[in-house]
BAVEX-662648 format. One line per field, with one value per residue (C-alpha): residue in one letter; x, y, z. Coordinates in nm, 3 decimals, decimal comma. Layout:
REM residues N
res = c(A ...)
xx = c(X ...)
yy = c(Y ...)
zz = c(Z ...)
END
This chain:
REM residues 336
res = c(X X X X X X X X X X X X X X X X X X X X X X X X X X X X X X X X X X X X X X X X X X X X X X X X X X X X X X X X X X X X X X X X X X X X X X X X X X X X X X X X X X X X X X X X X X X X X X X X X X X X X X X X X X X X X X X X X X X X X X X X X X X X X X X X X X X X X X X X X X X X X X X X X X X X X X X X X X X X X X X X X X X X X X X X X X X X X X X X X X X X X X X X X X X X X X X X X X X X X X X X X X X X X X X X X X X X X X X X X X X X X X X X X X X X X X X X X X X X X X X X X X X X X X X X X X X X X X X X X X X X X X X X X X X X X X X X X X X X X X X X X X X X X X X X X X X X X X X X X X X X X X X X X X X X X X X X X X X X X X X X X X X X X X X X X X X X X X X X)
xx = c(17,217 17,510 17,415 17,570 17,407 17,257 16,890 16,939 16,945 16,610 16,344 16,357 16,348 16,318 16,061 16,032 15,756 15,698 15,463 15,188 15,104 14,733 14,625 14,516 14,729 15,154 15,291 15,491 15,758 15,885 16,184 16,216 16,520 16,796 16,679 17,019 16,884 16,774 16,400 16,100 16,097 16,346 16,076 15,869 16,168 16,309 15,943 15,898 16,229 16,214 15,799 15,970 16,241 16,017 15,743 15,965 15,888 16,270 16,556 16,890 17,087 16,840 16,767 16,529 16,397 16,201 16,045 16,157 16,209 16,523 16,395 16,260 16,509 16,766 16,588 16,627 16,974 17,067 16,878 16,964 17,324 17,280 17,099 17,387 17,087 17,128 16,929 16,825 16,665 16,466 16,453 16,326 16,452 16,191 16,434 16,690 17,021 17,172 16,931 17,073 17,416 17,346 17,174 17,497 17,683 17,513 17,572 17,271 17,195 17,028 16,832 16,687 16,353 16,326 16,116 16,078 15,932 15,922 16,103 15,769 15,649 15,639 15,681 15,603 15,359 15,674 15,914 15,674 15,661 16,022 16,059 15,759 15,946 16,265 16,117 16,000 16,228 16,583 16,658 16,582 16,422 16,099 15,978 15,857 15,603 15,574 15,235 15,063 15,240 15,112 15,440 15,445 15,178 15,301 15,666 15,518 15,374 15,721 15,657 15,368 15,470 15,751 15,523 15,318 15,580 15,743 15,384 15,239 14,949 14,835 14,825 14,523 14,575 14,852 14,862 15,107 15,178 15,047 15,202 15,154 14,903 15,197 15,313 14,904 14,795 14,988 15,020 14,670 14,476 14,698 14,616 14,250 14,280 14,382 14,170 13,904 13,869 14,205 14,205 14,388 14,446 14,630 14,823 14,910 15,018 14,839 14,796 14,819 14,479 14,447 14,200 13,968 14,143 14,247 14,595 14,856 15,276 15,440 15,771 15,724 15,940 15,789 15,457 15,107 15,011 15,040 14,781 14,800 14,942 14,662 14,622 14,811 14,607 14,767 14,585 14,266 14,062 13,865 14,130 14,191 13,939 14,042 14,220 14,397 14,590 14,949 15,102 15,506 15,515 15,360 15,530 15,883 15,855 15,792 16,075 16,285 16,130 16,132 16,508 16,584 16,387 16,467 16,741 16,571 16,639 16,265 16,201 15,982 15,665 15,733 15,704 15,404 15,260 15,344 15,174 14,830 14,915 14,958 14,683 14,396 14,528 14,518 14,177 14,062 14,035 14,318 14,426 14,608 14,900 14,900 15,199 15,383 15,645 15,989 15,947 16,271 16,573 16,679 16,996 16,857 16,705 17,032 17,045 16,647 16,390 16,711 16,831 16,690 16,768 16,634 16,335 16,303 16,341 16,074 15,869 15,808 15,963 15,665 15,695 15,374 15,393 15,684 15,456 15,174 15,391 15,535 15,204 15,137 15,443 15,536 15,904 16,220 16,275 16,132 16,033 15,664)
yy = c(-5,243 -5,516 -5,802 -6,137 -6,369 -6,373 -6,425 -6,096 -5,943 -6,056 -5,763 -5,365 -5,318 -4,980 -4,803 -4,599 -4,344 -4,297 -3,994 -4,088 -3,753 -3,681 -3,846 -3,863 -4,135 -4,285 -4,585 -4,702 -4,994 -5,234 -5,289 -5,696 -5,731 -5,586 -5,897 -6,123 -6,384 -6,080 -6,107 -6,123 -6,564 -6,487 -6,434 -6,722 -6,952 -6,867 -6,921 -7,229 -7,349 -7,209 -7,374 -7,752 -7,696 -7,616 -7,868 -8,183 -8,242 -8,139 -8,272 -8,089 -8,153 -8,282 -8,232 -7,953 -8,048 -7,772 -7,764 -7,391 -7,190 -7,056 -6,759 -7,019 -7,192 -6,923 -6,863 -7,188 -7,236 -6,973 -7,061 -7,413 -7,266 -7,065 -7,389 -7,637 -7,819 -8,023 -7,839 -8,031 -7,764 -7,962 -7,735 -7,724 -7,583 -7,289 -7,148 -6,850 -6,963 -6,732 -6,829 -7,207 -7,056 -6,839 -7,181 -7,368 -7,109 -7,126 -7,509 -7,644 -7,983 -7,885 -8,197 -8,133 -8,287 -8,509 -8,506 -8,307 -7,940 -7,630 -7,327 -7,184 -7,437 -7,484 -7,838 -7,823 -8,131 -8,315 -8,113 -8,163 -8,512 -8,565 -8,311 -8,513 -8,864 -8,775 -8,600 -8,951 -9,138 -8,960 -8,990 -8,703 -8,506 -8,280 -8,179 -7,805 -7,800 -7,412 -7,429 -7,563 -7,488 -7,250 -7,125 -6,933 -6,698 -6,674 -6,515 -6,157 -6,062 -5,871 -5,677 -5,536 -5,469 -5,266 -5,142 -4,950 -4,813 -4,634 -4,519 -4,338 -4,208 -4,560 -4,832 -4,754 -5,067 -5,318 -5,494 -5,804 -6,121 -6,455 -6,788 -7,060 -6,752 -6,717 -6,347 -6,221 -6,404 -6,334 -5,921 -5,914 -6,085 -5,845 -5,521 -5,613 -5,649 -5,320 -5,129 -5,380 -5,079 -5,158 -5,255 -5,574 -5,716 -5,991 -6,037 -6,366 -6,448 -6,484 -6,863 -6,881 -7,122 -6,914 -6,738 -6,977 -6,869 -7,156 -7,243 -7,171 -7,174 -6,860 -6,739 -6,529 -6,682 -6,771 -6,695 -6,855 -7,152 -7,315 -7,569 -7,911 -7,815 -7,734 -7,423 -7,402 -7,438 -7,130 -6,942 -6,724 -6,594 -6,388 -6,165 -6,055 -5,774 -5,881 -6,141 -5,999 -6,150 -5,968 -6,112 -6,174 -5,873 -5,652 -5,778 -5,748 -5,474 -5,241 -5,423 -5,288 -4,966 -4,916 -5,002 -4,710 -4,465 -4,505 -4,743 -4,993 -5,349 -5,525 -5,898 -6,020 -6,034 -5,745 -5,551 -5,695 -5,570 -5,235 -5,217 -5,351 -5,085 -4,828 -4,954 -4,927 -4,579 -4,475 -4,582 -4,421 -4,753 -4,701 -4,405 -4,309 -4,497 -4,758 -5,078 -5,279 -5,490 -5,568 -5,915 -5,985 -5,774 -5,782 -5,855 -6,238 -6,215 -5,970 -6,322 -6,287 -6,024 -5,723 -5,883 -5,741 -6,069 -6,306 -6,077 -6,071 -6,435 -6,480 -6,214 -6,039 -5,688 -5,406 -5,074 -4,961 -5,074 -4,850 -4,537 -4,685 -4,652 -4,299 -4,148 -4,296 -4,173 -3,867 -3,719 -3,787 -3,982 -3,762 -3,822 -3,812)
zz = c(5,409 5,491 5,305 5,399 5,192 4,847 4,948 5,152 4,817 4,695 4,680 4,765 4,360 4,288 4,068 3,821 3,729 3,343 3,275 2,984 2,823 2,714 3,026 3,385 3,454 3,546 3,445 3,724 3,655 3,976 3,843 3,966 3,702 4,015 4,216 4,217 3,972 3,699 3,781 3,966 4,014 4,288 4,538 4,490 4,449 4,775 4,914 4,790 4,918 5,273 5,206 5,183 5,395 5,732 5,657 5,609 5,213 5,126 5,367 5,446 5,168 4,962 4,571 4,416 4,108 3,873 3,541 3,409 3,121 3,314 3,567 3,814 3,757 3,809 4,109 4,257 4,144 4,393 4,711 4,645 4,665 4,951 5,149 5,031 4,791 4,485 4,181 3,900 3,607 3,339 3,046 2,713 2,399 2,420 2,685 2,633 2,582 2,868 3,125 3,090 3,111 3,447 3,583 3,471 3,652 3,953 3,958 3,864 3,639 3,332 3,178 2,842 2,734 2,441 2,153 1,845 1,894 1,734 1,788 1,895 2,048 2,445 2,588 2,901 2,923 2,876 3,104 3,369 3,351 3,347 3,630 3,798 3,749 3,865 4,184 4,234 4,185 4,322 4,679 4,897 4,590 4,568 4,252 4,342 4,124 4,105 3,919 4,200 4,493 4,714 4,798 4,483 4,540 4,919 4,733 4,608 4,974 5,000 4,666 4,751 5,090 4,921 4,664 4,903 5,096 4,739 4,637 4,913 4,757 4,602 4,339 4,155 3,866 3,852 3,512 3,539 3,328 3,400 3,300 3,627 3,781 4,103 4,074 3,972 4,250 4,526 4,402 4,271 4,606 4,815 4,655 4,675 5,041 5,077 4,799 4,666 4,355 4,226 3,878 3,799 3,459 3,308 3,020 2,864 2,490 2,213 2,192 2,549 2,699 2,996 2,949 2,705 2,378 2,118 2,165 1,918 1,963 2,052 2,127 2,478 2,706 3,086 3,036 2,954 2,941 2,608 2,461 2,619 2,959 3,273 3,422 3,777 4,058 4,207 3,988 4,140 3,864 4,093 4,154 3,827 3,674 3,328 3,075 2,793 2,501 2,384 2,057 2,001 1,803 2,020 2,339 2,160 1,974 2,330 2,506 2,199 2,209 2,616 2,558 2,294 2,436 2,829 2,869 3,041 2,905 2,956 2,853 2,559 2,838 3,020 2,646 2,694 2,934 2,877 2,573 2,740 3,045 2,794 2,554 2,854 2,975 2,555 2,575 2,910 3,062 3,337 3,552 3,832 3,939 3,708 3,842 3,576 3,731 3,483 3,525 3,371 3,205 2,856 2,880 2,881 2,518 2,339 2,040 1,998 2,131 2,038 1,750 1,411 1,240 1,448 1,464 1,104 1,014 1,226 1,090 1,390 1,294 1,293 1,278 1,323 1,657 1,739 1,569 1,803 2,152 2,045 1,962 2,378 2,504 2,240 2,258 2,454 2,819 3,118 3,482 3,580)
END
């Protein structure tokens, strides 16, 4: 495929089957980390976009602003490029250092929110109102407002278009992350469509509100929804099956492990996950064909999530968890 412009490279990830002995079922992973901008936000940022652009709300030439803890934002930052579009990326400092570089790169505006936060702690109450406010009040701007825009969901009809077509024989569950509720919307109410019996589950942090749990900081990057903030209205709660909560360690300790013992570099919430995917299938829960999508690579968190002292000055370093995953997925690498 001759590809003249970057958008042309957005979608047709591959995937990758991993076998999960002492059961019925596969775990398949979309790999969404070879889209251009290193993850699955490249679909619904290119919707959204396109969204604006046709109905009037964003002129030619006009200015994108986003609230983002860097994939949307990386996202955006290359359709605004492609388009000829000012990008303005307000960012907290929750946000991996290397995703504000690629946004850099790509010649966005990074603003930073003020105020005094945590290192755990999420503020995006306060990047959305600055993002909000300067939407407002720049000429020609549109605040995108991924969390309610129904141009997010509208992003993933491509992935499962593609999804089908690599998995003949069917999706039987997809289990997916949720943070603004785009990406398990628009995959989950699609698969349902087709095969109302899918299973669909959700996976947000631990201290993540999504779901009705008290809200606590946490360090997974680009997903949940952290206490104070609303739930997007994108979000359809009657297309997922179930809620589930994944803690730091958890999440990060099967990104490291995925990396060591197949070579894939996963992000901190695709770790995630994997380990709910693979916890349900321990448990007889899931069978079948059962879809993770990479939301993200790795490469993004090499100073945190794959570095043992950042991991341990944060006390997130468990090996049990490693013992867990092996006793799932026993022994070396091999196809399914």
């Amino acid at each position: 495929m001759l590809c003249t412009t970057v958008s042309q490279l957005i979608g047709q990830t591959p995937v990758m089957p991993i076998a999960v002995p002492n059961s019925d079922a596969t775990l398949v992973l979309k790999l969404e980390k070879n889209n251009p901008g290193g993850s699955m936000k490249d679909r619904m940022a290119r919707s959204m976009v396109l969204a604006a652009l046709e109905d009037g709300r964003l002129p030619p030439g006009g200015t994108i602003v986003e609230s983002s803890s860097g994939n949307t934002g990386i996202g955006l930052a290359l359709v605004a490029l492609e388009l000829g579009l000012r990008f303005i990326a307000v960012v907290d400092h929750h946000a991996a250092p290397d995703k504000i570089r690629m946004m850099r790169a790509l010649g966005a505006e990074i603003r930073y929110v003020e105020g005094d936060y945590r290192e755990d702690e999420v503020a995006v109450v306060e990047r959305q109102r600055l993002a909000a406010q300067l939407g407002a009040q720049l000429p020609d701007a549109l605040f995108m407002n991924q969390s309610d825009n129904p141009a997010n969901p509208e992003g993933y009809a491509g992935f499962v278009e593609e999804l089908l077509a690599q998995l003949p024989d069917g999706v039987d569950a997809y289990v997916g992350c949720v943070g603004t509720g785009g990406s398990m919307t628009g995959i989950a109410q699609r698969l349902k469509r087709i095969n109302p019996a899918v299973r669909t589950i959700a996976v947000e942090p631990a201290g993540s509100i999504v779901f009705g749990k008290p809200g606590h900081p946490y360090y997974q990057s680009g997903t949940g929804t952290p206490a104070g903030d609303e739930i997007g209205k994108v979000l359809d709660y009657g297309c997922i099956d179930e809620g589930v909560q994944v803690t730091d360690t958890q999440a990060f300790e099967t990104a490291r492990f995925i990396a060591r013992r197949y070579g894939v570099l996963v992000g901190g919430s695709t770790g995630g996950t994997i380990y709910k995917a693979l916890e349900f299938i321990a448990a007889g829960k899931l069978s079948g064909t059962v879809v993770t999508p990479v939301a993200d690579g790795g490469e993004k968190y090499l100073s945190s999530v794959f570095d043992d002292e950042w991991m341990a000055k944060r006390d997130l370093l468990d090996p049990t968890i490693a013992a867990q995953l092996d006793a799932w997925l026993p022994g070396r690498a091999r196809a399914a």
